[in-house]
PDBQT receptor file of N, H, CA, C and O in Angstrom, charges set to zero:
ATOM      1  N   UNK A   1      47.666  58.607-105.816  1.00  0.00    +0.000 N 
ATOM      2  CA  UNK A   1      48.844  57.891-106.256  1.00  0.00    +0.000 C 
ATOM      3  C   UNK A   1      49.343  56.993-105.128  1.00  0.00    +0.000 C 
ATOM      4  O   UNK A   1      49.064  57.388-103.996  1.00  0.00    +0.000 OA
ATOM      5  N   UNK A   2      49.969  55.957-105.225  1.00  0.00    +0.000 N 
ATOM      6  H   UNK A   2      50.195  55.636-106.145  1.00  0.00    +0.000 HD
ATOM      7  CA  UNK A   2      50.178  54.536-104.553  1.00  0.00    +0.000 C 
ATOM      8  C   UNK A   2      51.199  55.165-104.157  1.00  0.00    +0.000 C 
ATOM      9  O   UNK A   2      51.546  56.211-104.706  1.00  0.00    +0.000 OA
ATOM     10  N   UNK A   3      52.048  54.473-102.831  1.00  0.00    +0.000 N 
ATOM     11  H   UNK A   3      51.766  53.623-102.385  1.00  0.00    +0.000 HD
ATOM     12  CA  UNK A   3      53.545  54.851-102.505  1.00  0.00    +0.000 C 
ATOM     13  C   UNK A   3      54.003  53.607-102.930  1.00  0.00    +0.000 C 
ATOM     14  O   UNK A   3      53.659  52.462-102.636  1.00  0.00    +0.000 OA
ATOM     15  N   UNK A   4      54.973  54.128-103.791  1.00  0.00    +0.000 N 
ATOM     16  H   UNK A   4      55.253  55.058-104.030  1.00  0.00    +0.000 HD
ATOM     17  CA  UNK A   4      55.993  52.524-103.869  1.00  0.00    +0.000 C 
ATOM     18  C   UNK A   4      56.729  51.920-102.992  1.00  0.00    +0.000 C 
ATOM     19  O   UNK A   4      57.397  52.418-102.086  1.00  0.00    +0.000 OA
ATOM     20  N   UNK A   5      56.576  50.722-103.312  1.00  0.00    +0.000 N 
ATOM     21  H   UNK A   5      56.033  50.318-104.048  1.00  0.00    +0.000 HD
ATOM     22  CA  UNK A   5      56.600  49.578-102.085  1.00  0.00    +0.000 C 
ATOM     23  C   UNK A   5      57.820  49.330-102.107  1.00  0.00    +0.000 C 
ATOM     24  O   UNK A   5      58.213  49.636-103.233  1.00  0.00    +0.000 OA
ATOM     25  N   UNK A   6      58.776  48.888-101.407  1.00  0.00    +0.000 N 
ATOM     26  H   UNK A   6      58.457  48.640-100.493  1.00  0.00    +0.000 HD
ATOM     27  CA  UNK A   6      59.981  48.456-100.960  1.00  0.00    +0.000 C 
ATOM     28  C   UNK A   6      59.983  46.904-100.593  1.00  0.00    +0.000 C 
ATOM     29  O   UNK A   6      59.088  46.337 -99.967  1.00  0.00    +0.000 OA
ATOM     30  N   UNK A   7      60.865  46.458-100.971  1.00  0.00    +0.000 N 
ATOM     31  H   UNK A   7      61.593  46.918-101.480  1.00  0.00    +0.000 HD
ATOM     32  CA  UNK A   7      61.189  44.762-101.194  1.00  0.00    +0.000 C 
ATOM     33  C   UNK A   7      62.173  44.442-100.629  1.00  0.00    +0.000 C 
ATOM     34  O   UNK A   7      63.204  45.105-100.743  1.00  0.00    +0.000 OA
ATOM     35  N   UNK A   8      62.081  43.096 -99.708  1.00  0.00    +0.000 N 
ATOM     36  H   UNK A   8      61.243  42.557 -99.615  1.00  0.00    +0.000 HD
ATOM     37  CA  UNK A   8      63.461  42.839 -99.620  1.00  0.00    +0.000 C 
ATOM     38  C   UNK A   8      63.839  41.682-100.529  1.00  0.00    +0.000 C 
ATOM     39  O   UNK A   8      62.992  41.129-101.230  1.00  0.00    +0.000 OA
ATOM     40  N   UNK A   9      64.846  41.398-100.518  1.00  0.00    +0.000 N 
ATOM     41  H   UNK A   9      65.534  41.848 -99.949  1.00  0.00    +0.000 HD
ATOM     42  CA  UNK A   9      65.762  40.634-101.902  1.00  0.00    +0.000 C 
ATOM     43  C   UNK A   9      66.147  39.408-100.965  1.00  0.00    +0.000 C 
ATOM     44  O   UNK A   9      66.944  39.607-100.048  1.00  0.00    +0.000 OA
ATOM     45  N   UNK A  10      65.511  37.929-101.205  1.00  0.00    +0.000 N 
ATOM     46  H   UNK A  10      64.864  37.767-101.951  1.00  0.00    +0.000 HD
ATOM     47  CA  UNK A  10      66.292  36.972-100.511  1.00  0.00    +0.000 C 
ATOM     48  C   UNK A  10      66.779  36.114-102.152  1.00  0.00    +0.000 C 
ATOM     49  O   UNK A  10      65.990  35.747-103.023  1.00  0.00    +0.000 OA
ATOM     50  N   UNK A  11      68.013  36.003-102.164  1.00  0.00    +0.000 N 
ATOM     51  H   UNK A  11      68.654  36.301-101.457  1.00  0.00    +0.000 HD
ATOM     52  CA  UNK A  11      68.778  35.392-103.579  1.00  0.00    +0.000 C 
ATOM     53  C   UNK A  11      69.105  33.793-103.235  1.00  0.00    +0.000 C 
ATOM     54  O   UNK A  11      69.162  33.468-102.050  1.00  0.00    +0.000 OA
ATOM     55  N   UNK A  12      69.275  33.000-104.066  1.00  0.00    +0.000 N 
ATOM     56  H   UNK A  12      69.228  33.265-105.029  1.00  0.00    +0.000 HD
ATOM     57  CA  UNK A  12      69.271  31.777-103.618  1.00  0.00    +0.000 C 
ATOM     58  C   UNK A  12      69.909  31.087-105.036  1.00  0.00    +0.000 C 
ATOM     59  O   UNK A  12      69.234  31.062-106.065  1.00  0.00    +0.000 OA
ATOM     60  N   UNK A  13      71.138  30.589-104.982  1.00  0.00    +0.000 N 
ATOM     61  H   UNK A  13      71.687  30.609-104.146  1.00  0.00    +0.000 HD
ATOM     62  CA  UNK A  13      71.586  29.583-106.289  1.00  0.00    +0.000 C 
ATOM     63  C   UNK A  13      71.956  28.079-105.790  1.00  0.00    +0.000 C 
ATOM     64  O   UNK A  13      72.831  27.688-105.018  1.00  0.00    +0.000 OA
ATOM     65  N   UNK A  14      70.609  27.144-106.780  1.00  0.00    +0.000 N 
ATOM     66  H   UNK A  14      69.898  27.462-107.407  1.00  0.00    +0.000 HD
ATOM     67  CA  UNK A  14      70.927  25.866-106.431  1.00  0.00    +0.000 C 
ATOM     68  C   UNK A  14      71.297  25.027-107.719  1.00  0.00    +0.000 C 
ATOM     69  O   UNK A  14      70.825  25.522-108.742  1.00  0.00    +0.000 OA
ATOM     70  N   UNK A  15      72.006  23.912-107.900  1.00  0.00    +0.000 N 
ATOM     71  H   UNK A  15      72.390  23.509-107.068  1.00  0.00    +0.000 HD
ATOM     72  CA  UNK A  15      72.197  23.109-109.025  1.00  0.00    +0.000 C 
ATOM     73  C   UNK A  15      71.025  22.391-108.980  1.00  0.00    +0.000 C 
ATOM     74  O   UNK A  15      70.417  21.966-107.998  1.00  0.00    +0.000 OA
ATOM     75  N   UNK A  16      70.656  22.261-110.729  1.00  0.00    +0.000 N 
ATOM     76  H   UNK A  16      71.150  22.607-111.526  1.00  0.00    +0.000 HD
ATOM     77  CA  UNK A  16      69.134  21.730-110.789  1.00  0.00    +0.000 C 
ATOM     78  C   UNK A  16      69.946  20.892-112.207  1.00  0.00    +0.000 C 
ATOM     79  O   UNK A  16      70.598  21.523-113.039  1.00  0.00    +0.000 OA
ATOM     80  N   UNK A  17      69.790  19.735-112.246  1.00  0.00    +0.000 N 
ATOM     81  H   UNK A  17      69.260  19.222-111.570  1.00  0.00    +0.000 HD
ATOM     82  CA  UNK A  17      70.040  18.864-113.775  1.00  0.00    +0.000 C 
ATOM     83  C   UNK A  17      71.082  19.528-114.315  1.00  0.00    +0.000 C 
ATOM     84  O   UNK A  17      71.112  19.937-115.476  1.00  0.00    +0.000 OA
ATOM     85  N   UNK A  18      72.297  19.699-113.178  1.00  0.00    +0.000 N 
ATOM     86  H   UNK A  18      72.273  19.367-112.236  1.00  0.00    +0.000 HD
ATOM     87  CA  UNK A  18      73.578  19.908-114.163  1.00  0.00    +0.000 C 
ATOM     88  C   UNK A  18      73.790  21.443-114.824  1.00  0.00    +0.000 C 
ATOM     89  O   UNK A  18      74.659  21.757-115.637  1.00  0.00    +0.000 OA
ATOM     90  N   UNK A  19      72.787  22.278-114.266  1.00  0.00    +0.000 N 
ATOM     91  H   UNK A  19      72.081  22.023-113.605  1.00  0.00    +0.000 HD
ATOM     92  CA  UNK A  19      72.945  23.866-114.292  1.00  0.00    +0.000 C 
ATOM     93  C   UNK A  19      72.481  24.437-112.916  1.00  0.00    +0.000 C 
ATOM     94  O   UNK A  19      71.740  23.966-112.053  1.00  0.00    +0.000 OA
ATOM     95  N   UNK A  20      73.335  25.900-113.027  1.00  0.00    +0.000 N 
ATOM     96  H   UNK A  20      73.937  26.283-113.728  1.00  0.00    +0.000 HD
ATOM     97  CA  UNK A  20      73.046  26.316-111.911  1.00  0.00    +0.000 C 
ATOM     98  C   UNK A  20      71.992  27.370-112.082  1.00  0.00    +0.000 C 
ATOM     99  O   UNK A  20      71.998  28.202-112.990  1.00  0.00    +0.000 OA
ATOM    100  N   UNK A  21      71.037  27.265-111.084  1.00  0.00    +0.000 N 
ATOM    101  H   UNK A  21      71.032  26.590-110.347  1.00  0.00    +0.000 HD
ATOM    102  CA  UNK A  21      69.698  28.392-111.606  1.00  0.00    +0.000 C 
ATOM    103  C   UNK A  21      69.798  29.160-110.092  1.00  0.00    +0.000 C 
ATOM    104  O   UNK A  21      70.020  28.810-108.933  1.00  0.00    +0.000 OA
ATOM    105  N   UNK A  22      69.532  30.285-110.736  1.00  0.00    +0.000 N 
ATOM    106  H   UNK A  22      69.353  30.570-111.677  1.00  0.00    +0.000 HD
ATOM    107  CA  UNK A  22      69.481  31.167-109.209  1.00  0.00    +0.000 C 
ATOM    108  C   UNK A  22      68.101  31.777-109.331  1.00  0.00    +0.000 C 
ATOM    109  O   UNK A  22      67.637  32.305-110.342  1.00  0.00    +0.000 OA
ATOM    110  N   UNK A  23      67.583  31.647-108.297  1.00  0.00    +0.000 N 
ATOM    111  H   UNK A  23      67.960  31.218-107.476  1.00  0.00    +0.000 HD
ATOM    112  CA  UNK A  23      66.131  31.998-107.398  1.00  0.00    +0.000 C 
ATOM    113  C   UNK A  23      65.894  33.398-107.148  1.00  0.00    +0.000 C 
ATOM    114  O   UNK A  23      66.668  33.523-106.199  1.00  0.00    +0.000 OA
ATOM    115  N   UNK A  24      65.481  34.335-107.278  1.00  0.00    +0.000 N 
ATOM    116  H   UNK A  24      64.852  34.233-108.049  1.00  0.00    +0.000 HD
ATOM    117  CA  UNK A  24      65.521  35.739-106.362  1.00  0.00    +0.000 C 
ATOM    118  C   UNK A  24      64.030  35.683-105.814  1.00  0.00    +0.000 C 
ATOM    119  O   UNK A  24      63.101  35.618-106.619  1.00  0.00    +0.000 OA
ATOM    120  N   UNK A  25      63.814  35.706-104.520  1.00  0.00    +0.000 N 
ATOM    121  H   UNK A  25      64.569  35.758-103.866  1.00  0.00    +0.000 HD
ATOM    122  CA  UNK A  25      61.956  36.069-103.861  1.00  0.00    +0.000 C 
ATOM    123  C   UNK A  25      62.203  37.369-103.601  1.00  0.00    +0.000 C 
ATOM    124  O   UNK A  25      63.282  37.573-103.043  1.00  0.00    +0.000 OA
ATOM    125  N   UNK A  26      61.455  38.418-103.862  1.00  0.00    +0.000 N 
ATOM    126  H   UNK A  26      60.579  38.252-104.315  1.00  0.00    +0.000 HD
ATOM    127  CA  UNK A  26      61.126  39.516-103.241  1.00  0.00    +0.000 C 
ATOM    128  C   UNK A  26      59.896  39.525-102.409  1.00  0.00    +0.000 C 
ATOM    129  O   UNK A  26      58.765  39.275-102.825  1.00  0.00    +0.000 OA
ATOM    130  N   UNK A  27      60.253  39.861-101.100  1.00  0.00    +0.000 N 
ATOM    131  H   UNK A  27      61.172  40.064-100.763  1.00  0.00    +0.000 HD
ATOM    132  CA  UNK A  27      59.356  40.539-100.347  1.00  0.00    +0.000 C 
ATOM    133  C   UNK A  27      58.654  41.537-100.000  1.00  0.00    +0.000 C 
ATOM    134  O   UNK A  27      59.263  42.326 -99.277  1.00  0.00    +0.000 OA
ATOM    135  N   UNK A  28      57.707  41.778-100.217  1.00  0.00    +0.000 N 
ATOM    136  H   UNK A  28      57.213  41.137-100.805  1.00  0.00    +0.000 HD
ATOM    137  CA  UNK A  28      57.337  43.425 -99.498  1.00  0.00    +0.000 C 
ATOM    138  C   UNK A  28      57.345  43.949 -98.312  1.00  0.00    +0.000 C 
ATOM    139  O   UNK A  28      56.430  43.834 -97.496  1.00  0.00    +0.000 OA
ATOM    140  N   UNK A  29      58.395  44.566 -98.145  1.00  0.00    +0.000 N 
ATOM    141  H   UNK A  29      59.138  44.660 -98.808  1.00  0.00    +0.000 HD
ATOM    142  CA  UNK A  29      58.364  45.415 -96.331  1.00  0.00    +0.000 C 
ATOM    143  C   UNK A  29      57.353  46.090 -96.472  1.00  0.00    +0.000 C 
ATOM    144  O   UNK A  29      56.913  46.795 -97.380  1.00  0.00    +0.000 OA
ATOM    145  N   UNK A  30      56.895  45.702 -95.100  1.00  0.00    +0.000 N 
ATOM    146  H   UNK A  30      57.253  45.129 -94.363  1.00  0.00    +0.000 HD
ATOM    147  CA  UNK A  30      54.936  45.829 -94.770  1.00  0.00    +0.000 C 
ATOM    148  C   UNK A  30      54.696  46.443 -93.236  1.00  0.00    +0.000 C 
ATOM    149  O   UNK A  30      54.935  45.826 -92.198  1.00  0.00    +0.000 OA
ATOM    150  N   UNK A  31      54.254  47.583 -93.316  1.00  0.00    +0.000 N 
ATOM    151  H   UNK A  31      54.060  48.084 -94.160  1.00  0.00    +0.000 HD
ATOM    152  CA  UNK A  31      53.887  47.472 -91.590  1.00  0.00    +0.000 C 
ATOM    153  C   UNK A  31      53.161  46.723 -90.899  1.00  0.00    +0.000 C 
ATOM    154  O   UNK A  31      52.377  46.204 -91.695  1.00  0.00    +0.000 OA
ATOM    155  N   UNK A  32      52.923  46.296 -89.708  1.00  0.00    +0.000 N 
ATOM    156  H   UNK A  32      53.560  46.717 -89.062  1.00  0.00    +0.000 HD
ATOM    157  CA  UNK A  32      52.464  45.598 -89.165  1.00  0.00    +0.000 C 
ATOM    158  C   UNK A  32      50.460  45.479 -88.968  1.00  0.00    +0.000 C 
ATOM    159  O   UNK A  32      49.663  44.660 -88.508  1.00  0.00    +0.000 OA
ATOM    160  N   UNK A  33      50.399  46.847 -89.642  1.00  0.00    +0.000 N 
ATOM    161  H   UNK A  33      51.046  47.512 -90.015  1.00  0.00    +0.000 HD
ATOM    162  CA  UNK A  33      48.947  47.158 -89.953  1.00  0.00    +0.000 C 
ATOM    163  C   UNK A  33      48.647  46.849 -91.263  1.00  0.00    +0.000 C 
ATOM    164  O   UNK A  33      47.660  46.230 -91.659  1.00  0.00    +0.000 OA
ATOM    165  N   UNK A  34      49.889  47.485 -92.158  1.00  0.00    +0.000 N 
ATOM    166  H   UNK A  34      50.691  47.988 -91.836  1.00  0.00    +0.000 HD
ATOM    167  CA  UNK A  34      49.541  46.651 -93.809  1.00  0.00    +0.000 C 
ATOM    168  C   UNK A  34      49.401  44.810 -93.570  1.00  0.00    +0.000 C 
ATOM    169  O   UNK A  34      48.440  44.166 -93.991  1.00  0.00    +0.000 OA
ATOM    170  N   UNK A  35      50.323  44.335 -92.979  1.00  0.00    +0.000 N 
ATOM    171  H   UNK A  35      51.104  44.858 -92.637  1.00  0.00    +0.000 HD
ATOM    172  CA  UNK A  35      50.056  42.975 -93.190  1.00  0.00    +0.000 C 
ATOM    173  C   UNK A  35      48.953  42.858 -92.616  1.00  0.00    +0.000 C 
ATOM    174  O   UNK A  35      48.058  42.917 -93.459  1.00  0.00    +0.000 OA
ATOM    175  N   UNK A  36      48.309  42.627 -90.916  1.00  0.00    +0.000 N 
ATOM    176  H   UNK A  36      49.036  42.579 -90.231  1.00  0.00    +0.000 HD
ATOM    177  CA  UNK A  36      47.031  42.483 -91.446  1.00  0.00    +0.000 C 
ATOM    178  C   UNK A  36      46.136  42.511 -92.069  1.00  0.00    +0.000 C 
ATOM    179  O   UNK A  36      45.344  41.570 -92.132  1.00  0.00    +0.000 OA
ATOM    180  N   UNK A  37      45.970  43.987 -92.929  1.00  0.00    +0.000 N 
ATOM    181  H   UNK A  37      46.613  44.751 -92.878  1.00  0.00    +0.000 HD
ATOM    182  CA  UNK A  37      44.919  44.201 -93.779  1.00  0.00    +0.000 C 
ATOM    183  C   UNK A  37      45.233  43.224 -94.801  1.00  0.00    +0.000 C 
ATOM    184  O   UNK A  37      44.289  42.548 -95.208  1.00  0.00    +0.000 OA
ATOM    185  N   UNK A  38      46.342  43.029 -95.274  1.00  0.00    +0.000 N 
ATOM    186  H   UNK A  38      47.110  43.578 -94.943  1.00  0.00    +0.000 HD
ATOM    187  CA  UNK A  38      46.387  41.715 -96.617  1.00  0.00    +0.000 C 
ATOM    188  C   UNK A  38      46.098  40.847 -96.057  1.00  0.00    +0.000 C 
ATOM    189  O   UNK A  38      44.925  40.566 -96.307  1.00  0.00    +0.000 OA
ATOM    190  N   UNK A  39      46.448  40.331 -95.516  1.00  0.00    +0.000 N 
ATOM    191  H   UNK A  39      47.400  40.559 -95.313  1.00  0.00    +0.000 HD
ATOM    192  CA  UNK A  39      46.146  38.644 -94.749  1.00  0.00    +0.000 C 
ATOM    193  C   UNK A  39      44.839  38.793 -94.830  1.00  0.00    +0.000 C 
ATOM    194  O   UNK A  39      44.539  38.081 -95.788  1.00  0.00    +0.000 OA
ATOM    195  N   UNK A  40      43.732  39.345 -94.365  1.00  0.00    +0.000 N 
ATOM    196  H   UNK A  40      43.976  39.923 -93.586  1.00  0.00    +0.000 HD
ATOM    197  CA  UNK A  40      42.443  39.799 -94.014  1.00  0.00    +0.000 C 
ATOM    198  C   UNK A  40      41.699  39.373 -95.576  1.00  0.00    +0.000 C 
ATOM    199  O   UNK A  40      40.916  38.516 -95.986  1.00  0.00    +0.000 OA
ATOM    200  N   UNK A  41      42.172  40.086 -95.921  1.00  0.00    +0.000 N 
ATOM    201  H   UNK A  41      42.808  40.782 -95.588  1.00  0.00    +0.000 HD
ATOM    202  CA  UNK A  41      41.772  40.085 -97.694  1.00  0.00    +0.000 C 
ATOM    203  C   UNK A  41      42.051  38.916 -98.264  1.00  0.00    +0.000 C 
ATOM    204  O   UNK A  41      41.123  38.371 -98.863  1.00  0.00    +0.000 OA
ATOM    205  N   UNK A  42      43.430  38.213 -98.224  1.00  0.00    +0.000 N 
ATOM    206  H   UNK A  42      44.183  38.655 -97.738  1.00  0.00    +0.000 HD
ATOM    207  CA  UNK A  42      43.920  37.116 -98.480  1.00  0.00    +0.000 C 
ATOM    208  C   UNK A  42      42.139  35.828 -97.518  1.00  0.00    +0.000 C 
ATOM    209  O   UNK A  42      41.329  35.053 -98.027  1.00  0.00    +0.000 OA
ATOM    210  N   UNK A  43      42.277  36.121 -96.634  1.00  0.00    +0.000 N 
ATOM    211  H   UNK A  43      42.935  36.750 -96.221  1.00  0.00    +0.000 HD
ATOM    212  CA  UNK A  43      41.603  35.210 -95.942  1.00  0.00    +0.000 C 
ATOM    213  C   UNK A  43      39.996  35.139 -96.247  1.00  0.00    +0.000 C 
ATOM    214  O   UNK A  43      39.258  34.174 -96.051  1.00  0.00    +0.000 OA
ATOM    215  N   UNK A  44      39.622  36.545 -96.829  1.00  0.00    +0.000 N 
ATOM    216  H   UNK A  44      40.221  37.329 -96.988  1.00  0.00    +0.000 HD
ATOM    217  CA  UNK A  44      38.551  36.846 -97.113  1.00  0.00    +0.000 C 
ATOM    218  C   UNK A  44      37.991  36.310 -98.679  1.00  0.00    +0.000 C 
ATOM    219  O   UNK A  44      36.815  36.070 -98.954  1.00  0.00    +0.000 OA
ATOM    220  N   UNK A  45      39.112  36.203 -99.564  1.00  0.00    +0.000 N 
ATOM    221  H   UNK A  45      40.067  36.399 -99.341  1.00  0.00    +0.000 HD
ATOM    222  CA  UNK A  45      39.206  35.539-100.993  1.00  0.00    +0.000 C 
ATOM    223  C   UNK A  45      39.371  34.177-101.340  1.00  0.00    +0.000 C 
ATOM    224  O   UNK A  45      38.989  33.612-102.365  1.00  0.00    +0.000 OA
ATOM    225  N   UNK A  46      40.152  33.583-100.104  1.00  0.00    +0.000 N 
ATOM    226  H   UNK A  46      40.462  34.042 -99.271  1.00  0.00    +0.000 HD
ATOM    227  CA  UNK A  46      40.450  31.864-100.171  1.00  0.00    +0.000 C 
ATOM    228  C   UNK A  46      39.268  31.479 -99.862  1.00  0.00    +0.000 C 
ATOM    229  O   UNK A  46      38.768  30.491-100.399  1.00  0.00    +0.000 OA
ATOM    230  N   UNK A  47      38.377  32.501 -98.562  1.00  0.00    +0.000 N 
ATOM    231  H   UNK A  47      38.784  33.304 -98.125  1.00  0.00    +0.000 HD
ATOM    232  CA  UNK A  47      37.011  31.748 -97.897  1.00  0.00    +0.000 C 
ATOM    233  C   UNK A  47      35.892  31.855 -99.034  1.00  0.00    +0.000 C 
ATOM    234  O   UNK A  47      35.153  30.881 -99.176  1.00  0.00    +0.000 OA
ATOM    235  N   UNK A  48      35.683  33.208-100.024  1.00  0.00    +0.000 N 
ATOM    236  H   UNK A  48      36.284  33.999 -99.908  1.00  0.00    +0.000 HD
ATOM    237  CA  UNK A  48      35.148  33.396-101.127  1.00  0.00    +0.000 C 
ATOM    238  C   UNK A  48      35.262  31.857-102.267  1.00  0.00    +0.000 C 
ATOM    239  O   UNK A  48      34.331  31.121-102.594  1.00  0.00    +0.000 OA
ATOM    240  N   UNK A  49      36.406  31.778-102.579  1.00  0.00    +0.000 N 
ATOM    241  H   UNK A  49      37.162  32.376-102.313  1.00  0.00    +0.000 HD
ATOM    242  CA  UNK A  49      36.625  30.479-103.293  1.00  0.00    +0.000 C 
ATOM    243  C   UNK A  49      36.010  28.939-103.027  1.00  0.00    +0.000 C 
ATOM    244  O   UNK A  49      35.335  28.152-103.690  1.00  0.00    +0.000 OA
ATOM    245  N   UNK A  50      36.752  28.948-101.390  1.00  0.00    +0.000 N 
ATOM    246  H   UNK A  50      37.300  29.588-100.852  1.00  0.00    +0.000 HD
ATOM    247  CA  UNK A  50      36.192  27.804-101.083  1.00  0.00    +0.000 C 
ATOM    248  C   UNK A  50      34.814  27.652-100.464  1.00  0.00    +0.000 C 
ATOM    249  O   UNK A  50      34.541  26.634 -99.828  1.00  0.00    +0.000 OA
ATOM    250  N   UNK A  51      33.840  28.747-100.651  1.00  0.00    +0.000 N 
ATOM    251  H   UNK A  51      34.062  29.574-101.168  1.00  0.00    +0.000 HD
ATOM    252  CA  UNK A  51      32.277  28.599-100.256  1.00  0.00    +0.000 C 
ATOM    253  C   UNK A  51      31.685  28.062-101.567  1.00  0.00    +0.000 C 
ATOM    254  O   UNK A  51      30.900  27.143-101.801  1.00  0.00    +0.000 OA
ATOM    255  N   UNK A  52      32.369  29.004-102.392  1.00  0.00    +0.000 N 
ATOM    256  H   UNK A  52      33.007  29.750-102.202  1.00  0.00    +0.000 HD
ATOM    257  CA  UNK A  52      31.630  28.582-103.761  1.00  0.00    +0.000 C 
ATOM    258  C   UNK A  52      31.811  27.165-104.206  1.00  0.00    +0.000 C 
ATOM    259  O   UNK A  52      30.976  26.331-104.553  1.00  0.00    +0.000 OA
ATOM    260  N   UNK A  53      32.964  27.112-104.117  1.00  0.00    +0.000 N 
ATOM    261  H   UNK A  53      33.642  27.790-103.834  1.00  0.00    +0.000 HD
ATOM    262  CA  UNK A  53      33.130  25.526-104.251  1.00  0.00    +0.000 C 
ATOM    263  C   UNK A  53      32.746  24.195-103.818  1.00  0.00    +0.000 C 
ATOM    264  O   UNK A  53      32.631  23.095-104.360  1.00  0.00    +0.000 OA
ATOM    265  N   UNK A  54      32.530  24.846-102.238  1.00  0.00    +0.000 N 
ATOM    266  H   UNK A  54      32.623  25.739-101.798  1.00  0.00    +0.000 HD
ATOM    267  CA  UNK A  54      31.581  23.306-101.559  1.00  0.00    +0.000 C 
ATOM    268  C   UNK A  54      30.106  23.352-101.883  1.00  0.00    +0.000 C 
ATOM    269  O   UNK A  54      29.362  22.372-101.898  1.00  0.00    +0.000 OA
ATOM    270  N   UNK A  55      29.627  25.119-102.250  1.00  0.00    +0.000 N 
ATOM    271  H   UNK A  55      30.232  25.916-102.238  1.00  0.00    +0.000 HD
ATOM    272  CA  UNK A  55      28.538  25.180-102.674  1.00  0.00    +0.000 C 
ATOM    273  C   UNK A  55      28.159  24.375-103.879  1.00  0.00    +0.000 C 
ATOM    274  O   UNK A  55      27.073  23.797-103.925  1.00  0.00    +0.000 OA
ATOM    275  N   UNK A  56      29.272  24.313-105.127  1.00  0.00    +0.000 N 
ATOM    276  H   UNK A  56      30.154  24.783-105.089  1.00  0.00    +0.000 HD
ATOM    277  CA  UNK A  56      29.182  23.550-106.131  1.00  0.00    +0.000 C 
ATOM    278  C   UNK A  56      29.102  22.225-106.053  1.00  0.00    +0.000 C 
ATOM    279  O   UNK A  56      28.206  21.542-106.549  1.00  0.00    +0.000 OA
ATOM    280  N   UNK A  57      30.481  21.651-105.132  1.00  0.00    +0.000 N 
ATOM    281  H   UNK A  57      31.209  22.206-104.729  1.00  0.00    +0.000 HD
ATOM    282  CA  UNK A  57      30.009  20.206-105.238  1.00  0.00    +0.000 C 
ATOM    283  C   UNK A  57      29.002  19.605-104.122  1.00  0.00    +0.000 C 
ATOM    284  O   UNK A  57      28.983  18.390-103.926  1.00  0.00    +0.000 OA
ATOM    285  N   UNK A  58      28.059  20.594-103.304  1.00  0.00    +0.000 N 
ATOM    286  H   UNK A  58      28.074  21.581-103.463  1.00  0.00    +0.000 HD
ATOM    287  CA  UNK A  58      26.967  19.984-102.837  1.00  0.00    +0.000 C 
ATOM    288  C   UNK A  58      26.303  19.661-103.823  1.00  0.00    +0.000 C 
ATOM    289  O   UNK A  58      26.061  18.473-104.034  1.00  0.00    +0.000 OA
ATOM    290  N   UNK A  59      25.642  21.130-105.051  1.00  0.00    +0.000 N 
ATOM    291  H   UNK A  59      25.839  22.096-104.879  1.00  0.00    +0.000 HD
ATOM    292  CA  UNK A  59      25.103  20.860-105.907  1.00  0.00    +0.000 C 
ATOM    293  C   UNK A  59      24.818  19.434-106.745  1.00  0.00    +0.000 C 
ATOM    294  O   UNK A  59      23.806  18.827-107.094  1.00  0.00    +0.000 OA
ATOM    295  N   UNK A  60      26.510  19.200-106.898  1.00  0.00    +0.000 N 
ATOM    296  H   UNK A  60      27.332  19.693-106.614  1.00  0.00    +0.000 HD
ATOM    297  CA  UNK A  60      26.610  17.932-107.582  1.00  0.00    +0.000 C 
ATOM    298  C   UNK A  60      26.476  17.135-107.000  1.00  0.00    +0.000 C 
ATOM    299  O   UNK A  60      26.771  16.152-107.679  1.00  0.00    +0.000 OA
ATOM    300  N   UNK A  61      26.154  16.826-105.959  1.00  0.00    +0.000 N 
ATOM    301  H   UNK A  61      25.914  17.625-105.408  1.00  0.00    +0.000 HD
ATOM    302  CA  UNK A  61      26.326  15.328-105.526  1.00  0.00    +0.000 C 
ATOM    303  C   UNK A  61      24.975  15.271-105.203  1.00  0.00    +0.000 C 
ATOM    304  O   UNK A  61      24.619  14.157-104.818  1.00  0.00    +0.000 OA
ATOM    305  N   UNK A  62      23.753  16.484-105.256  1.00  0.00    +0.000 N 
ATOM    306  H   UNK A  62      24.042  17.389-105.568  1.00  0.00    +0.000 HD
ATOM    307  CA  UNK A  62      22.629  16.281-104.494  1.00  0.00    +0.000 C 
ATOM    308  C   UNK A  62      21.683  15.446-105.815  1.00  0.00    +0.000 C 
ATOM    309  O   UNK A  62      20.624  14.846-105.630  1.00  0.00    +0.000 OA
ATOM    310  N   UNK A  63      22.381  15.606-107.114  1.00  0.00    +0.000 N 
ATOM    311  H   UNK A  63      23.241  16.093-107.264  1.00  0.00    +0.000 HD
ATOM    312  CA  UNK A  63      21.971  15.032-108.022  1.00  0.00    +0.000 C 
ATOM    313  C   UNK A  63      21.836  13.664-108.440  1.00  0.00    +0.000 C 
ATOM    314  O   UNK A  63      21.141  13.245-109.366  1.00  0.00    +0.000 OA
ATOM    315  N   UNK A  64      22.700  12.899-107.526  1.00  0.00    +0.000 N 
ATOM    316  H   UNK A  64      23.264  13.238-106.774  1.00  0.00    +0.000 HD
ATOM    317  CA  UNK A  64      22.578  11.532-107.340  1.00  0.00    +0.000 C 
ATOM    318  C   UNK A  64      21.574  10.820-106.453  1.00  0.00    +0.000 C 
ATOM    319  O   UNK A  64      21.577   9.591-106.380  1.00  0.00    +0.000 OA
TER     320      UNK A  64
């Protein structure tokens, strides 16, 4: 079973076209070992994406 995660609350109300809309971001309070490991992963999935992708448009362009 997961431990539930704890958030912090940054709230934010701005006027947008004559109404007021309020924002809430939650954060996850992270130890300093959890955030690396996400970032890691994070960094490991963007690089996943963007291999495949230059892999693709080599593909395509080798066709010209």
């Amino acid at each position: 079973m997961q431990n539930a995660l704890e958030y912090r609350s940054e709230i934010k109300t701005i006027p947008f076209c004559g109404r007021t809309i309020t924002i809430e971001n939650l954060t996850p309070v992270l130890t300093a070992k959890e955030r690396d490991k996400r970032k890691k992963e994070i960094e490991q999935r963007l690089f996943d994406v963007f291999s495949k992708y230059r892999s693709l448009t080599r593909t395509a362009s080798s066709r010209f």
